[in-house]
C-alpha positions, 0 to 999 in steps of 0.5 A: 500500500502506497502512504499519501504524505502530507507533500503529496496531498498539499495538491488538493489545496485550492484545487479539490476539497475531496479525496479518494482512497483505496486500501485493499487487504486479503481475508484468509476465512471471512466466515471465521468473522460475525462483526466489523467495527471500523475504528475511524480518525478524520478531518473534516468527513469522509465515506467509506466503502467496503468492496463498493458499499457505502458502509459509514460516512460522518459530515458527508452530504447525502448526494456525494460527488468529486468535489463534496465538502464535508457538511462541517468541519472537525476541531483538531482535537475531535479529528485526532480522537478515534471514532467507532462506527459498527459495521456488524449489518455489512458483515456479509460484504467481507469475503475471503480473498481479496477485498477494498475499503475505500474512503472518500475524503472530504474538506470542510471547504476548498481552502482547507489546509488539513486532511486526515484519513487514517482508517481500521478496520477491526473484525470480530471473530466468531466464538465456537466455545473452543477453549 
């Protein structure tokens, strides 16, 4: 996974107050899970996606597009505070193999100078009562 450094997003400044991400990872056994929680840090809103669907958004607008805003901003303090959003109802997105969580980043306004995504996506595994 290619890291987006701080130099590399300073681009979107005055140009586009949005930004996509795409992070994929592989599942060994995605029946093992019965939940997900996606532990979220994020400056000013975002909508995230797992495999193509919309599975959490905060500070989104309802119609999104290339160039949304975030409905508000986030205080720094709040932006670098996790945030838990449970996924337990998209479970049944998760599958083994490969799979895409995507984030669609999104500033406060055009001339935001400060964007952070930083995503975690947590699966719960099922309990068989194995000891």
């Amino acid at each position: 996974m290619k890291l987006l450094w701080m130099h590399d997003l300073a681009v979107m400044r005055d140009m586009n107050p949005s930004v996509y991400v795409r992070i994929p990872f592989e599942v060994a056994d995605s029946w093992r899970f019965d939940g997900l929680i996606l532990q979220k840090k994020y400056e000013d809103g975002f909508a995230a996606y797992l495999n193509g669907r919309l599975v959490a958004s905060a500070n989104a607008p309802a119609q999104l597009a290339l160039d949304s805003c975030a409905t508000k901003g986030r205080s720094v303090e709040l932006a670098l505070g996790s945030q838990e959003f449970d996924l337990d109802s998209s479970i049944d997105v998760l599958q083994s193999g490969r799979n895409v969580l995507a984030v669609h980043g999104l500033n406060v306004t055009l001339s935001s100078p400060n964007l952070l995504i930083l995503p975690k996506l947590i699966a719960k595994e099922t309990d068989y009562g194995v000891k």
